[in-house]
Residue, then its C-alpha position, 0 to 999 in steps of 0.5 A: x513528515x515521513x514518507x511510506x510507500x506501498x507498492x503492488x502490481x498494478x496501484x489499482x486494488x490492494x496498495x491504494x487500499x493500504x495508502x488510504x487506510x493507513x493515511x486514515x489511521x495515522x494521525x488517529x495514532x498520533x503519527x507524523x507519517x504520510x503513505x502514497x502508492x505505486x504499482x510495478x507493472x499497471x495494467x492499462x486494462x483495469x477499469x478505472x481510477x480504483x478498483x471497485x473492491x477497494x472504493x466499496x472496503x473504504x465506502x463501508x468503513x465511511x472512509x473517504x477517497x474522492x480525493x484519492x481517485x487517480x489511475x494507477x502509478x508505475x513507481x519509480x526510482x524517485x519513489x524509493x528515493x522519497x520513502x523512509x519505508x516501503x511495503x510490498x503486498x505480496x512477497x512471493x509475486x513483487x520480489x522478483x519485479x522489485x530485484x529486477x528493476x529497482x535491486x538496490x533498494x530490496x533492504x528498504x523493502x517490508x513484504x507482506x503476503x497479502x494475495x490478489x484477486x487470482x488467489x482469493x476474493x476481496x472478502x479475504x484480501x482486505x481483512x488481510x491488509x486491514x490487520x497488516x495496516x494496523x499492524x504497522x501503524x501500531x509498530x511505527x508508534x511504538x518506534x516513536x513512543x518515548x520509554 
């Protein structure tokens, strides 16, 4: 089983959104790929397990996350080391967090640009990740597909 990581700020909205979508369309499309997320810099102030964004994206495309509430997760060099493939949401603010901290492991990283909730609402945000999400899953398939 592969491993893809995907990785924001804080492992509150946007990536756990992405992990658990993604672990929903995986199997659907016949690939042997497991996600997880972390976050760069978790902010002990977000309420919660999971944002309430996200739990109301996932509770409208009756996907099922009970399983999936945890606090947030500050990713490591560990994580990096696990992942066949990594995905930060927003280029323009996990680049630098990423080359400053985990700077060996920048060639492994896909950036996206999906914003968070300081430059759009949740009503833009997660249709963004939700055309990204099946994106990947269709390109991974197509990587695995036999000519």
């Amino acid at each position: 089983m592969k491993q893809l990581l995907f990785l924001c700020t804080g492992n509150y909205y946007r990536s756990r959104y992405a992990e658990i979508l993604f672990n929903e369309l995986a199997p659907q499309a016949g690939l042997a790929w497991q996600a997880f997320s972390r976050g760069l810099e978790p902010d002990p102030r977000n309420a919660g397990p999971m944002s309430q964004h996200t739990m109301a994206a996932l509770t409208r495309q009756a996907i099922k996350f009970d399983q999936h509430l945890r606090m947030p997760i500050r990713v490591t060099a560990a994580d990096f080391e696990l992942a066949d493939h990594v995905v930060a949401v927003k280029e323009a603010e996990h680049r630098r967090m990423i080359e400053q901290g985990f700077a060996a492991w920048l060639p492994k990283v896909e950036f996206w640009h999906v914003h968070d909730v300081d430059c759009c609402g949740p009503e833009e945000a997660l249709p963004h990740l939700d055309r990204e999400v099946a994106t990947l899953v269709e390109r991974l398939k197509a990587a695995h597909t036999p000519a």
